[in-house]
N, C-alpha and C positions, 0 to 999 in steps of 0.2 A: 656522145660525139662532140665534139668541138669543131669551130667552124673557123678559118681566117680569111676574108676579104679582103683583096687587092683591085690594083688597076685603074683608081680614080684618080683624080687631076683636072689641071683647069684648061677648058677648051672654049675655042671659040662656038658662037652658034651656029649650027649649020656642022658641025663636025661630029667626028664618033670616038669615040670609048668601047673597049669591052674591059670589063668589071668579072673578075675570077674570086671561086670559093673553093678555097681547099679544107677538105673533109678528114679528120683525123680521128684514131679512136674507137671508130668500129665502122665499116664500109658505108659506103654515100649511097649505094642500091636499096640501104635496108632503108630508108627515106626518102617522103618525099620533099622536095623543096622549094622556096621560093624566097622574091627577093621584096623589098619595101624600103621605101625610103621613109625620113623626115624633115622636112625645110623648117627653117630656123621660126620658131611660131608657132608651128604649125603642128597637128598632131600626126604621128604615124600610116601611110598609106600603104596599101596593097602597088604592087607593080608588076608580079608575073611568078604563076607556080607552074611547077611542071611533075608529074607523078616519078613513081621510080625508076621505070624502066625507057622513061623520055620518050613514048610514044601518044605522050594528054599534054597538052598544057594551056597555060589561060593567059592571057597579060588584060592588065586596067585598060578602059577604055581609052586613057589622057596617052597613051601610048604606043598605042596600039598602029601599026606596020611603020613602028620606027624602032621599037626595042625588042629583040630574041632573045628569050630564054632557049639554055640546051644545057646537056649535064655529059660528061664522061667520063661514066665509073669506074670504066678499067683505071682512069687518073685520079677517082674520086673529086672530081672538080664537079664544081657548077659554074656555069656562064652565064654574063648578061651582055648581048650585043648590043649599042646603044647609038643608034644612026639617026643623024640629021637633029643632032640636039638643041634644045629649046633653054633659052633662061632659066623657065619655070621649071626645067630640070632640077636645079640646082638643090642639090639636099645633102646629105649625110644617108648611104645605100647601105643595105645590110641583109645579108641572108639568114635563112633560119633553115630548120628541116626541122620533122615533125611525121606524126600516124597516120593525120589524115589529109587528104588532098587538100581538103578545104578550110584546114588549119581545126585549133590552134595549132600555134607552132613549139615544140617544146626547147628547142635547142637554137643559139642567136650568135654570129659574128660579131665583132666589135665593130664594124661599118667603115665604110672608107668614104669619103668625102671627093663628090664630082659639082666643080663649078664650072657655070658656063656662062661667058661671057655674050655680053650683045656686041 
């Protein structure tokens, strides 16, 4: 499957983003997936999986009831809603899809870049 991430850009703080992953290749139900960023530095983090059929999902705690994951396979898309964002947002975002819920992940977007201004 390949994966292309859209929808990042630079926002003030305090604003939102939703960040889309288009699924090509072989259907986005047959995975499940999730998103992860990296800030400049800094190593790769978890931010939010959700199983196949979008009725599990998990987000980091650093984010948690400001970011929604959700997926729509009829579109083969993934989402990431991204409300009331924070500086320390700021990273390079990237989906993967994968076996198993809890990773690893086998298959990775090229990431799209969300900065957020103070």
């Amino acid at each position: 499957v390949q994966l292309q991430a859209s929808g990042g850009g630079l926002v003030q703080a305090g604003g939102s983003l939703r960040l889309s992953c288009a699924a090509s290749g072989r259907t986005a139900s047959s995975y499940v997936m999730g998103w992860f960023r990296q800030a400049p530095g800094k190593e790769r983090e978890f931010v939010a999986r959700i199983n196949r059929s979008g009725g599990l999902s998990a987000v980091a705690d650093s984010v948690r009831g400001r970011f929604t994951i959700s997926r729509d396979n009829a579109r083969n898309t993934l989402y990431l809603q991204m409300n009331s964002l924070k500086p320390e947002d700021t990273a390079v975002y990237y989906c993967a899809a994968g076996s198993n819920y809890a990773g690893p992940y086998d298959y990775w977007g090229q990431g799209t870049q969300v900065t957020v201004s103070s």
